[in-house]
C-alpha positions, 0 to 999 in steps of 0.5 A: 165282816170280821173285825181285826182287833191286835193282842192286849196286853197285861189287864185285859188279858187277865181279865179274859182268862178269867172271864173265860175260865170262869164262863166255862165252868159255869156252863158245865157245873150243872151236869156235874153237880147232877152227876156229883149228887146224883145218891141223893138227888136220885132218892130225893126225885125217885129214879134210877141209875138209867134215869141218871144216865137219861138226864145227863145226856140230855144235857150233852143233846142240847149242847151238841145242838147248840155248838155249830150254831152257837159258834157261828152266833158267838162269831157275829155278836163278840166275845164280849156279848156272848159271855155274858149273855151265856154266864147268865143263861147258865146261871138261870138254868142252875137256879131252876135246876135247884127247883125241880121236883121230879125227873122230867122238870131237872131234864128240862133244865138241863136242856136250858144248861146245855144250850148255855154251854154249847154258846158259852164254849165257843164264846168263852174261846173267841174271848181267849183268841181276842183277848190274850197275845199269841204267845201266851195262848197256850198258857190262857187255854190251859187255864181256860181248859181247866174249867171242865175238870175244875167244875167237876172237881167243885161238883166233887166237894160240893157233896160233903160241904153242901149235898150231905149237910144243907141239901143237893139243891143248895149246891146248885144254887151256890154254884149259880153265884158264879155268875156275878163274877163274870159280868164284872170281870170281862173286858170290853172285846171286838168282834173277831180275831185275824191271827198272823198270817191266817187270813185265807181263801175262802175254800181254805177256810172251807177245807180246814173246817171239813178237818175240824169236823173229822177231828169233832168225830174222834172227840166224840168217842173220847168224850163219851168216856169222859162225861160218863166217868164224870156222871158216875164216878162216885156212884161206881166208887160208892158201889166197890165198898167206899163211902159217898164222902171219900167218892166225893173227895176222889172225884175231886182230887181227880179232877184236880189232876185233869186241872193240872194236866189240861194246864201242863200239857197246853202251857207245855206242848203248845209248840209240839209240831204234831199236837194232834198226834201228841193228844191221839197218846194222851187220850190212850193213856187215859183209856188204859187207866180207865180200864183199870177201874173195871176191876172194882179196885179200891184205896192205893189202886183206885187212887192210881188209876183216878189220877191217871184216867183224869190227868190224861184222860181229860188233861188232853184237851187243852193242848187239843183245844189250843191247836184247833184254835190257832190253826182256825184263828180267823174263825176261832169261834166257829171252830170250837163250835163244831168241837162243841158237837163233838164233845157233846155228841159224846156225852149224849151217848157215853152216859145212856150207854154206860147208865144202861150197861150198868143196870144190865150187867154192873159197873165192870163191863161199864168201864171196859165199855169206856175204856174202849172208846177212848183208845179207838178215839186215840186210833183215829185221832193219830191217823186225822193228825197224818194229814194235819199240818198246823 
């Protein structure tokens, strides 16, 4: 039975965005740290770029396994008990990351990492759910949201500051530390969440579920562009002439834009009558800027189309985020957990389809590959938000 626990205010709520936030970046680090270093980490353990492409989605395997599950763990266990027992799985799973010797034992770790993630998502949204007050959800998703571009970024400048002076494994144990944080931060939380209005039939529930899941399929192509871009960024960039440092930094300073863009665009639409519409614009947009990187553009340009392929491209899924939640607040962690599917459905295939099209014909057709598949998820995601309503 899911207990009822009214919005705390002030501290609390604080503490939840952080510890959400927190949690979450944490869960994603290790795939981007992979893809963040792969130059060096690649030569250190002898594969390719498909090899590259193999231990990424293995990743995304395990965490598309996870979501359903570990939603419905997360549902029963707490906010609480969920994040922290996911925090330090992730934390684990970095640590052995930092140890591997060849491309078998980093895919084994990175399946250990996406277990952690697909039950920390979801867990890290029910915190939200719990713990912040109706009004200000979206602003704490935004925030929270934040954390996937965010890791990328600090993936980003991990390269110069640790993989290109200390070594690739050194960034994956300092990125482990994260997890002391959140074990001190997160606040005592219930069980559940029954948001105003929300408690419903049985069927209902059932019906909006089956919705939830319609919506996980068009997040899937959207995200097999996203976890690509984010795998093979600085191998793209570094292959059109620019230096593995300036690929680093860029990779960071769009993952800034897609920080500020799941902030703004959660804190900003929330209240839009059509979100999922409003999202179905974002994720075009983020499409057509990713095809621009298809034509191998460089300095000005290249800039351009970074902060536009990040900015929209990933700043869609706070407000995305926040809709699913507050439209499915009586099972917020079940929701997000077939999210979860989604999204990680489509960073098993976006790196395996973008690592091979790579080997096989270069980065151009690469790009337009993932440019495609974010402006079909844009398609299909404005006809499911047809038959929404919030």
């Amino acid at each position: 039975m899911v207990k009822v626990v009214s919005a705390p205010r002030g501290r609390i709520a604080i503490r939840s965005i952080v510890a959400a936030t927190l949690t979450a970046t944490l869960a994603t680090l290790p795939v981007f740290l992979t893809g963040a270093t792969a130059v060096t980490l690649r030569q250190d353990l002898g594969f390719s770029t498909g090899g590259l492409g193999v231990a990424v989605a293995t990743f995304w395997v395990s965490m598309a396994l996870m979501g359903a599950p570990g939603g419905r763990l997360a549902q029963r266990v707490g906010a609480t008990s969920s994040i922290r027992l996911g925090a330090v799985a992730a934390a684990v799973s970095l640590l052995g990351a930092s140890t591997a010797g060849n491309l078998t034992q980093l895919c084994l770790w990175l399946v250990l990492a996406g277990l952690a993630s697909g039950f920390c998502q979801p867990a890290a949204d029910l915190t939200i759910a719990v713990g912040v007050p109706v009004p200000r959800l979206g602003l704490a998703f935004g925030v929270k949201q934040s954390s996937v571009p965010g890791a990328a970024m600090l993936a980003g400048l991990a390269v110069p500051s640790l993989a290109l002076t200390v070594g690739w494994r050194w960034a994956f144990i300092a990125s482990a530390l994260l997890v002391v944080p959140v074990l001190f931060v997160v606040p005592l939380l219930g069980a559940g969440y029954v948001g105003p209005a929300r408690v419903d039939a049985r069927e209902h529930q059932a019906k909006r579920l089956t919705r939830v899941w319609l919506l996980a399929g068009t997040v899937s192509l959207a995200m097999a562009a996203v976890s690509a871009m984010g795998a093979f960024y600085v191998e793209s960039a570094v292959a059109y002439g620019q230096n593995v440092e300036a690929a680093g930094v860029m990779l960071a300073v769009g993952s800034a834009f897609g920080v500020a863009g799941r902030f703004f665009f959660a804190w900003r639409l929330a209240d839009v009558p059509r979100p999922f519409f409003v999202t179905a614009g974002l994720v075009a947009l983020g499409g057509m800027a990713t095809l621009v990187f298809s034509l191998g553009v460089t300095d000005g340009p290249l800039v351009a189309a970074t902060a536009f392929a990040f900015g929209a491209g990933w700043g869609w899924n706070g407000l995305f985020t926040h809709a699913v939640v507050t439209t499915n607040s009586d099972v917020a962690a079940r929701a997000s957990g077939i999210i979860v599917v989604g999204a990680a459905g489509g960073g098993v295939f976006g790196p395996l389809v973008f690592g091979f099209a790579t080997e096989r014909a270069g980065f151009g057709l690469a790009w337009i590959l993932a440019g495609v598949f974010m402006l079909v998820a844009a398609g299909l995601m404005a006809l499911c938000s047809r038959s929404w309503v919030t």
